[in-house]
C-alpha positions in Angstrom: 2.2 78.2 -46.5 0.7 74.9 -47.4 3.2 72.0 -47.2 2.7 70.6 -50.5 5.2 72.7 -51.7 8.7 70.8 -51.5 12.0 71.7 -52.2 14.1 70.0 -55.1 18.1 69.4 -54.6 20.3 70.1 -58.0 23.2 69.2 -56.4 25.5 68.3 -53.2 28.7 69.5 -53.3 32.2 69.0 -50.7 33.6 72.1 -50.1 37.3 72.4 -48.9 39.3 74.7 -47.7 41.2 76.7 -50.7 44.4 75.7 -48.6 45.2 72.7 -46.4 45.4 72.6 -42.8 48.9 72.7 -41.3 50.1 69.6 -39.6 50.5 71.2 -36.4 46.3 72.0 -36.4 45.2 68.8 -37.1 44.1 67.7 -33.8 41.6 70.5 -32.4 40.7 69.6 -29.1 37.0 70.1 -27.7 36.0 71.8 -24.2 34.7 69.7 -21.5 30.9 71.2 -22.6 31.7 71.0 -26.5 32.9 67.4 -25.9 29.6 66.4 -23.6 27.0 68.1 -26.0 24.5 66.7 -28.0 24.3 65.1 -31.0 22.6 68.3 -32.4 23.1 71.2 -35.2 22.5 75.2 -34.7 20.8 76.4 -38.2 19.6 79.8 -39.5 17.7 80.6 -42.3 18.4 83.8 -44.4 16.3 85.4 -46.9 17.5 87.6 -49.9 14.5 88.6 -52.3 15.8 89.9 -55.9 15.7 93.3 -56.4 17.8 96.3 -58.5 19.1 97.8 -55.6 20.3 93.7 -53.9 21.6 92.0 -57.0 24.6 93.8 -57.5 28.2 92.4 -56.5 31.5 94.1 -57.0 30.0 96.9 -59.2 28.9 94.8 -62.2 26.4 96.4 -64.1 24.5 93.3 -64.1 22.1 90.9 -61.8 23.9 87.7 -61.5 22.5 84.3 -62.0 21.2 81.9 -59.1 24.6 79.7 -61.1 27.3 82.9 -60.6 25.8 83.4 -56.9 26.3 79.5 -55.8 30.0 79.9 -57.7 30.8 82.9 -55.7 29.1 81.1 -52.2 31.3 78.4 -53.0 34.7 79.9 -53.7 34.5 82.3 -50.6 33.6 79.5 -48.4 36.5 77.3 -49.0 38.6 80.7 -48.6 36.8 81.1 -45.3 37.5 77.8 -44.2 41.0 78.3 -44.1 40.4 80.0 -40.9 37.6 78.3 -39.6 39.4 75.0 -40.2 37.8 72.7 -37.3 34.5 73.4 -39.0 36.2 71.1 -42.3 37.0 68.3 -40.1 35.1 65.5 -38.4 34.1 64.1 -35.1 35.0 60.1 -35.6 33.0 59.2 -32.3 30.2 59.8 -30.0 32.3 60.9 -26.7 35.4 62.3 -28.9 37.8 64.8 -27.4 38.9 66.3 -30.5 37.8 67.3 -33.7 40.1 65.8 -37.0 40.8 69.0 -38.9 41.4 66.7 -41.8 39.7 69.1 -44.4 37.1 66.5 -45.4 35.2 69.6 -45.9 31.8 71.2 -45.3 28.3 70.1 -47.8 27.3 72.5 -49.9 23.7 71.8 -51.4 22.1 73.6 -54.5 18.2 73.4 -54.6 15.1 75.2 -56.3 11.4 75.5 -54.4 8.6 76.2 -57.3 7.0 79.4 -55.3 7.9 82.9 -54.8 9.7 83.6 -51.5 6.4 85.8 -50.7 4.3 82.6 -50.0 7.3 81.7 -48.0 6.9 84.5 -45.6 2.3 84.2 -45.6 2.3 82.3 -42.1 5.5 80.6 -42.6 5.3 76.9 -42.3 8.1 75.3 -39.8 7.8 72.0 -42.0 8.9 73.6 -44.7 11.5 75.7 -43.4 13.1 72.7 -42.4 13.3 71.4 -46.0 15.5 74.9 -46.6 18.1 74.1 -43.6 20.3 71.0 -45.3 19.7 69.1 -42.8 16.3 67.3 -41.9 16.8 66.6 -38.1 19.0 68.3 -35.0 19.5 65.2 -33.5 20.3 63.0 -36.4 23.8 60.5 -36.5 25.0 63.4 -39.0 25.5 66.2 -36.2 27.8 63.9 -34.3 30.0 62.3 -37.1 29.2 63.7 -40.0 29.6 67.0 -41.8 29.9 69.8 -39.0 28.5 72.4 -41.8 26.4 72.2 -43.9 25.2 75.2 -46.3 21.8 75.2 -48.1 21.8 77.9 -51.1 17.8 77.5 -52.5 16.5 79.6 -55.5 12.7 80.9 -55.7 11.1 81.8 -58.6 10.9 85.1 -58.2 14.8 85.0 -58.5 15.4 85.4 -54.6 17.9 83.0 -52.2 17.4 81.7 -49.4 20.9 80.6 -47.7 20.5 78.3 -45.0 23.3 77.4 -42.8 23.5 74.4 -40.1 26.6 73.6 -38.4 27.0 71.4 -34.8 26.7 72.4 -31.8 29.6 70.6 -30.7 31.5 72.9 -32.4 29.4 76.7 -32.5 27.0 78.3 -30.7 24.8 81.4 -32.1 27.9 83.9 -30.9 30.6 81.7 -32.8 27.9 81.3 -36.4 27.8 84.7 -36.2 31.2 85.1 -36.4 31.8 83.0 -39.5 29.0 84.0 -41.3 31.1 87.4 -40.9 34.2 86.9 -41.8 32.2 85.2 -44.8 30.9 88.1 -46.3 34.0 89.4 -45.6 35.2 87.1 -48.5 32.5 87.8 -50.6 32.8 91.7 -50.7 36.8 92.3 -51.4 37.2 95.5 -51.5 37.1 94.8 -47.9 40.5 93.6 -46.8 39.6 93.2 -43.1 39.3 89.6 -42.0 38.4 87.5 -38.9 41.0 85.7 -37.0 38.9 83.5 -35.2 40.4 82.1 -31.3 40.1 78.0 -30.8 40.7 78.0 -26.9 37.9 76.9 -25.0 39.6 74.1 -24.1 42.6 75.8 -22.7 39.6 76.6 -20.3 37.5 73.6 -19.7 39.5 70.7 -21.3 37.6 67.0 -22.2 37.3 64.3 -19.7 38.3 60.7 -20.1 34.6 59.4 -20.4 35.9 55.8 -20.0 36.4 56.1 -16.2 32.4 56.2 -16.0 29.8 53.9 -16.0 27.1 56.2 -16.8 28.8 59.1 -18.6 27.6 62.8 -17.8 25.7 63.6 -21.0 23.3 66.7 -21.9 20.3 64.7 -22.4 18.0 66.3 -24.7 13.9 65.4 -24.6 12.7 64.1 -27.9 9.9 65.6 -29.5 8.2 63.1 -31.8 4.7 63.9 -30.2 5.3 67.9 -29.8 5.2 70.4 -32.5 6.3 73.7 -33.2 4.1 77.2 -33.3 5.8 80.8 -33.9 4.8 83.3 -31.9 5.3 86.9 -32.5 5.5 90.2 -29.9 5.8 93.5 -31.9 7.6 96.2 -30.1 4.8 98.3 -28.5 3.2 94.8 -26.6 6.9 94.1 -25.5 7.1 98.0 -23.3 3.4 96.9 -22.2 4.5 93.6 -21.0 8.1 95.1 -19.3 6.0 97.5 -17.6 3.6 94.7 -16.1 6.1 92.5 -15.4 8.1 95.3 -13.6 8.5 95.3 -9.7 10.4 96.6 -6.8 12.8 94.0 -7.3 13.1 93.5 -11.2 12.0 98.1 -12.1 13.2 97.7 -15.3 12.9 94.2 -17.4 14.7 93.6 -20.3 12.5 92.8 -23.6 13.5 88.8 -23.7 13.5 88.7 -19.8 9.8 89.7 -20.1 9.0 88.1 -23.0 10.8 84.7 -21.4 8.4 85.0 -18.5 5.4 85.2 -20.2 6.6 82.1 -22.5 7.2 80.5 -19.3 4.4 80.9 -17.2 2.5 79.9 -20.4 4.3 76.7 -20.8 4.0 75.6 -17.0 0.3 76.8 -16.5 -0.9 74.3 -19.4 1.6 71.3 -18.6 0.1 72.0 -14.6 -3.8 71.5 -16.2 -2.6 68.8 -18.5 -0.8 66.9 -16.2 -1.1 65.6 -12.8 3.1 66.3 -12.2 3.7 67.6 -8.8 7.2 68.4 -9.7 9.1 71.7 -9.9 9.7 73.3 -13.3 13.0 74.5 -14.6 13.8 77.4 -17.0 17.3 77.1 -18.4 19.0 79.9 -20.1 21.9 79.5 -21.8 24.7 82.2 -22.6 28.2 81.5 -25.0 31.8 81.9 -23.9 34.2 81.7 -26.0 32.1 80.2 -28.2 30.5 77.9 -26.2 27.9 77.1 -22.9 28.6 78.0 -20.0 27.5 76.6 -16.7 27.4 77.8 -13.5 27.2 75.4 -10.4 23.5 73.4 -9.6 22.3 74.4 -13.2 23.6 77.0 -15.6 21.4 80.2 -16.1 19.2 78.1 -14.1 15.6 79.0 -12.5 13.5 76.6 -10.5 9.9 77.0 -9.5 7.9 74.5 -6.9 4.8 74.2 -7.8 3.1 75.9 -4.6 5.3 79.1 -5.8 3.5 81.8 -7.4 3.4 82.1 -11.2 2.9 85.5 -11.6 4.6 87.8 -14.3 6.9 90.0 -11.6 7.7 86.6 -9.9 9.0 84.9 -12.6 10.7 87.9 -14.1 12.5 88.3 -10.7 13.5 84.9 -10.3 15.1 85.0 -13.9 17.3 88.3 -13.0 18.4 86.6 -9.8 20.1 83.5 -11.5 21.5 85.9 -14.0 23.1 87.8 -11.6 24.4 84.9 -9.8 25.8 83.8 -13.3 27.6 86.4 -13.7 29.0 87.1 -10.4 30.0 83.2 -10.5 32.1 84.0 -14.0 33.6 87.4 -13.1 36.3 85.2 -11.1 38.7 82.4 -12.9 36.8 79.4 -13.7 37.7 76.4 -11.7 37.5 73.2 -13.9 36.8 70.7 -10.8 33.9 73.0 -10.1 32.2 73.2 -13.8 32.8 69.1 -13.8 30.9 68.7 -11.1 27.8 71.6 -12.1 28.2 69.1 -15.5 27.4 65.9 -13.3 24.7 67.2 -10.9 22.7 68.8 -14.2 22.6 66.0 -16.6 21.5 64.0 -13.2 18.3 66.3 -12.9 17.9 66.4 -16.8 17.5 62.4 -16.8 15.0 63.0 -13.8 12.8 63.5 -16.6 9.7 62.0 -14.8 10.2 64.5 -12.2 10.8 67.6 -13.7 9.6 69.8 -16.6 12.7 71.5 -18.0 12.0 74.2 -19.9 15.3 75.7 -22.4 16.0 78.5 -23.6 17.7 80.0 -26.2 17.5 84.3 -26.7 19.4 85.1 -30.3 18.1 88.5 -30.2 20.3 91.4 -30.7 23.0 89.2 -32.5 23.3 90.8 -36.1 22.3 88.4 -38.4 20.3 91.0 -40.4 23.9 92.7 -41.3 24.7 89.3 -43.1 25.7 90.5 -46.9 27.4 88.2 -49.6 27.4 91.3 -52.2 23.8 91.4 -52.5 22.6 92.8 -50.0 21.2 92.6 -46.5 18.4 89.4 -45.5 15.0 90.5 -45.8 14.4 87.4 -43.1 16.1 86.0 -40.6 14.8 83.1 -38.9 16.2 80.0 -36.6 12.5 78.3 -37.0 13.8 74.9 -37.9 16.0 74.9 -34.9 13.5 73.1 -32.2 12.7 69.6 -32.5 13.6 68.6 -28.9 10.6 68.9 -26.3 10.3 72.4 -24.0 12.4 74.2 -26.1 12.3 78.0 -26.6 14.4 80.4 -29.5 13.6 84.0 -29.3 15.2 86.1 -32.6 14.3 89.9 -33.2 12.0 90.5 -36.0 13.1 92.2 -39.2 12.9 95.8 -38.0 14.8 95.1 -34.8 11.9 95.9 -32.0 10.3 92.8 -31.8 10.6 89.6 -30.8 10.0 86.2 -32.5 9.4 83.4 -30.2 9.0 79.1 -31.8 8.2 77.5 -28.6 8.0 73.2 -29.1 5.5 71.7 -26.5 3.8 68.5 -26.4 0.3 69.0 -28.7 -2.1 68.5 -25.7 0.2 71.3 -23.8 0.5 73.6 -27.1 -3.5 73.5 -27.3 -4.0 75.3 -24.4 -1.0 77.7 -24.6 -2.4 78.5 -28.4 -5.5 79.5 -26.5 -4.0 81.5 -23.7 -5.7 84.9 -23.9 -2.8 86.2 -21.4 -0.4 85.5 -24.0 -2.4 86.4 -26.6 -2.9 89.5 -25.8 0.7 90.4 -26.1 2.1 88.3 -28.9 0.4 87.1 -32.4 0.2 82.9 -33.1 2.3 82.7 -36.5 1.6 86.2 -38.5 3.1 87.3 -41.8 6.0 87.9 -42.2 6.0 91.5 -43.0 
């Protein structure tokens, strides 16, 4: 999908929730993890092509207009909102412990793209994606202080939608987006009358720090991008059971489809940073899983997997490796969480993250299995589902199912020397497809 094509905002619109938040809920106090986050936003991308059976809401007889959908989007958000209040309020500052639930409200942008959404999905183009989020950049000042949501509603010629969504991290992970995006549709469809009442107590958990009492404050520190880019690659369900049975061992019989998948990605990753670099560092893989909404960290790393550089890179290896630290997560998290304990996992893995000259940290991000394809405003289910845009920060890896739910769709952001070689990697190749159609 050639770049030239660009999409063209109508209009930018506040939306507000349809009733004001009560006094008592107008301070909404982040986690410890929420609060030391960065300044970045979780989007997804959802496609709806027109068609008789898809363009029907509430038993009309009729296809509605891109203009009645955008209405409809619009009025059952600001219902929605009511619950989800925190995501109508604002962040007034960098290191904030709480959120403003001051119903400022969420942006809600209009636009139009002058191609059918089938060029869309010919060897989608990441660029352009990101033109269909609402939001250019992850890391920009808006993620921090801005608008917490923002909601992209984009009409093709061919009369389909594309609805993107992007809201802060500081505020929702894939787990807690999922949830809205829910009780959303929920809205939208109402001869449903069941609804989500959605739990604001991380912090009960994990509450904020006072950030003043240090001189070098523990912060996620993320790995810009401006000289990596972005490729898509795609595993299809019958290379994924090939690669699980290869990567399988004594220790690790049975891998999962993202634990495989992740190891392949992985070894990828390292073996052309080790030939493009002279870095005799270790190499970290960092996987990490909500609670309540949110990260979760266990001690010396999260989800956390080293690998010196004199260890073995092979398949059953990594795989192994990547089972132990899950295992350890979880045993770590089947007891009460003790806050002195997280603080100090918090202050010994933002000190290796700013090691940056030492280390190659690698993170990842598995969506698969969440739902998203079950997202239905009245018109049906998304023919797409994507979290492309997502990456713009260096080493990072998303992994989302493919359409009919066996596969596995990787965007993996590299440096371009490093992304040459992993392009070319006839290991990898040989299991997953560099940027296919769609469908």
């Amino acid at each position: 999908m050639a770049i030239e094509k660009k999409v063209q905002v109508i209009r930018r619109e506040t939306i507000k929730p349809s009733s004001p938040t009560p006094h008592h809920l107008s301070a909404f106090k982040l986690s410890l993890l929420d609060q030391l986050a960065p300044d970045m936003n979780v989007p997804l991308i959802l496609f709806y092509p027109l068609n008789d059976s898809n363009g029907v809401l509430h038993g009309l007889d009729r296809l509605l207009t891109f203009a009645e959908k955008t209405q409809h989007l619009k009025k059952t958000l600001s219902q929605t909102l009511n619950k989800f209040y925190p995501f109508a309020g604002r962040i007034t500052s960098r290191f904030a412990s709480v959120i403003e639930c001051n119903d400022d409200g969420v942006e809600f942008v209009e636009a139009k793209i002058d191609c059918s959404m089938s060029k869309i999905f010919e060897k989608p183009d990441i660029r352009l994606l990101k033109q269909l989020v609402g939001v250019a950049e992850p890391e920009c000042q808006e993620a921090g202080v801005g608008h917490l949501l923002l909601v992209q509603a984009t009409f093709f010629q061919c009369g389909g939608m594309a609805i993107g969504v992007s809201i802060s991290h500081k505020v929702a992970d894939a787990a807690s987006l999922l949830t809205f995006l829910k009780s959303w549709c929920l809205h939208c469809c109402v001869e449903n009358d069941h609804e989500y009442h959605p739990e604001f107590g991380v912090a009960s958990l994990l509450p904020p720090i006072d950030l003043a009492i240090y001189s070098d404050p523990p912060i996620f520190k993320m790995f810009p991008g401006e000289k990596c880019i972005t490729r898509r690659f795609v595993f299809e369900a019958k290379n994924i059971d090939a690669l699980q049975r290869r990567s399988a061992s004594e220790t690790v019989k049975r891998p999962t489809r993202v634990e495989a998948v992740t190891a392949l990605i992985w070894k990828s990753a390292m073996d052309a940073y080790m030939i493009s670099s002279n870095k005799g560092s270790e190499h970290s893989s960092e996987d990490c899983k909500p609670l309540a909404g949110k990260l979760c960290w266990k001690p010396h790393g999260g989800v956390s997997t080293m690998l010196n550089n004199n260890e073995s890179t092979d398949l059953q290896v990594l795989v192994a490796k990547l089972r132990a630290s899950l295992e350890d997560f979880k045993k770590y998290f089947a007891k009460e969480l003790d806050v002195e304990e997280v603080k100090q996992a918090v202050e010994d893995i933002c000190r290796i993250m700013k090691k940056d000259d030492e280390f190659e940290i690698f993170g990842c991000s598995s969506w698969c299995r969440f739902p998203f394809y079950d997202i239905n405003f009245g018109w049906g289910k998304p023919a797409w589902a994507t979290n492309s845009s997502l990456l713009v920060f260096k080493n990072s890896i998303v992994m989302m199912d493919t359409p009919d739910g066996g596969g596995i769709e990787v965007c993996l952001n590299l440096e371009e020397e490093a992304m040459a070689l992993v392009e070319s990697n006839q290991e990898l190749l040989a299991f997953a497809a560099l940027n296919p159609s769609v469908f």
